[in-house]
C-alpha positions, 0 to 999 in steps of 0.5 A: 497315788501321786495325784498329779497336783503340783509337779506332774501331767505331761504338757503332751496332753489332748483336750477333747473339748475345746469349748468350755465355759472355763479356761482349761489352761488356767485349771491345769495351771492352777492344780498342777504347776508350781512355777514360782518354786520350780525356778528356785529348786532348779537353780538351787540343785544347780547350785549344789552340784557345780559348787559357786557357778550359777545357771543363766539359762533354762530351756523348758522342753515340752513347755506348752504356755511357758510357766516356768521359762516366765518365772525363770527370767523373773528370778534373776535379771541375768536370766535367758530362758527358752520355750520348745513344744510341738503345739503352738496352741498352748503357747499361745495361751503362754503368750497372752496369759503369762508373757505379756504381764512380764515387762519390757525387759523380761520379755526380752530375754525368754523365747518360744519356740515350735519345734520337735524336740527330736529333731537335732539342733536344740537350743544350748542352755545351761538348765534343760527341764523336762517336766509334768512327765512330758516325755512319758509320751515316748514310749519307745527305748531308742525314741527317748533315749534320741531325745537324751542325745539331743539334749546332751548334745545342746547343753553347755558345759556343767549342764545339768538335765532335770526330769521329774518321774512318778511311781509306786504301786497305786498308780497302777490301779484304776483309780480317781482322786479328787482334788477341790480348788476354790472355783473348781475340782481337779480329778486325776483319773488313771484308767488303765496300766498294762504291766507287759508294756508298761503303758498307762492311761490317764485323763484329768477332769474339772467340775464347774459349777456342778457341771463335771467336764470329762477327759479335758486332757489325756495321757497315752503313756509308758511308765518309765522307771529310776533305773531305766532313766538313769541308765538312758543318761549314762549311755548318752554321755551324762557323768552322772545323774542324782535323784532327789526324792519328795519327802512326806507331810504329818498328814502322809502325802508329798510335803513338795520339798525334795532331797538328793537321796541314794535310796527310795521309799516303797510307798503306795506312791512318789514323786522324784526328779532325777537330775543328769549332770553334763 
C-alpha cells in the first residue's frame, strides 16, 4: 500500500488527542514530509516544461506549518513562497518550529496566510502545490473542480499546479502498516473504502515509548483518480497536464524518485503527481 511516509496524508487532518507527551507535528513531519527534495522536484519539472524560465514563487495550498514553502525560499535567494490553510494551529506550529530558524532575510520573503482556498482571490504564484492529498477532502466534483479555478485563475503565466495522488488495489483493504523511526512507529491505518462513493477512511497512529496513540490524525476522504484529475484541469483552463509516476526500489517499494510517463503500472499500489501547465 502507499504507506503514506513521504509525500502523502492531507494537511486537512484532525488530531483527536491534543495532549500528548510527544510532538505530533514533528512525528508526522518526520514520517511523512520530504521537504528538502519537494523544493528541487518542483523547480526541476518547472524547469523541463517551460524550457530556461525559472520559477520564483511557490504557493503551498493546504500547507499546515509550511515545510515546504520554508524550504522554498532556502533554495534560491530569488525565491518568495506563500502559505494558505484554513487552520492556524498548525501554522503556528510552522512559525515557531520551522520560521524562526530561517534568517532574517528568508523570513522576509515567505508569508502565511488563514484563508480558504475556495474563496476567489488566491495569491499569484508562478508554482501552486497542493500535496499530502489535501484536496482528497473535497469529495464533491464541482467543489474541487471551484478549487481548480481558482487556482487557474492566480497562477502567472507559464504556471504550473502540481498535486500528488495515490492509488492501486490495496489501498482499498483495511489495511495497517507499520513504519519504525528512531524514537517512534508511524502506522497508517486505512479503515474503510466505499467502492459506490469512492470515499475512504484513514487515520495515522504513533507508538511512543510502548504507549501506541491512536487516531492522531484522520482523513475523511474521496479517492480521486489520474483521468478524474486531469480532466478537472482541462475544463478549467490548463493547456495541458503531465504525470509523473514514482518509480520502484530492488526491494519493490516506491524509490522516491519520479518520471514524466505516458502509462502507469497496475501495482498493489503507487504514488504520482500530476502536474497542470497554465
Amino acid at each position: 500500500m502507499p504507506n503514506p511516509s513521504k509525500n502523502t496524508a492531507s494537511r486537512k487532518a484532525a488530531s483527536k488527542n491534543t495532549q500528548l507527551p510527544f510532538d505530533k507535528y514533528d512525528f508526522y513531519n518526520q514520517a511523512v514530509q520530504s521537504p528538502e527534495a519537494d523544493v528541487k522536484f518542483y523547480r526541476q519539472v518547472y524547469k523541463d516544461v517551460n524550457k530556461s524560465k525559472r520559477p520564483r514563487v511557490l504557493r503551498e495550498d493546504f500547507c499546515a506549518g509550511a515545510a515546504i514553502s520554508c524550504e522554498w525560499v532556502k533554495l534560491d535567494p530569488s525565491h518568495k513562497s506563500i502559505g494558505i490553510d484554513l487552520d492556524q494551529v498548525p501554522m503556528d506550529y510552522g512559525k515557531e518550529h520551522y520560521l524562526s530558524k530561517l534568517n532574517s532575510e528568508q523570513q522576509k520573503r515567505i508569508a502565511l496566510i488563514q484563508q480558504n482556498v475556495l474563496s476567489g482571490q488566491l495569491p499569484a504564484a508562478d508554482i501552486v502545490a497542493a500535496v499530502n492529498f489535501s484536496y482528497f477532502f473535497f469529495k464533491k466534483r464541482e467543489v474541487l473542480k471551484q478549487y481548480f479555478q481558482n487556482v487557474y485563475k492566480s497562477m502567472n503565466k507559464d504556471g504550473l499546479f502540481i498535486l500528488d495522488i495515490f492509488g492501486g488495489t490495496q489501498c482499498t483493504d483495511a489495511i495497517e502498516d507499520r513504519t519504525k523511526h528512531k524514537e517512534f512507529t508511524y502506522y497508517w491505518d486505512q479503515k474503510h473504502f466505499d467502492p459506490v462513493t469512492n470515499e475512504a477512511y484513514f487515520e495515522i497512529h504513533f507508538r511512543y515509548k510502548n504507549k501506541k496513540y491512536e487516531g492522531v490524525f484522520s482523513y475523511d476522504w474521496r479517492m480521486w483518480t489520474i483521468p478524474e484529475i486531469r480532466e478537472l484541469m482541462a475544463e478549467v483552463g490548463f493547456k495541458d497536464s503531465y504525470v509523473y509516476w514514482e518509480g520502484t526500489s530492488r526491494k519493490g517499494l516506491g524509490n522516491g524518485k519520479f518520471d514524466r510517463v505516458t502509462k502507469g503500472e497496475a501495482c498493489l499500489s503507487w504514488i504520482a503527481y500530476i502536474v497542470g501547465v497554465k
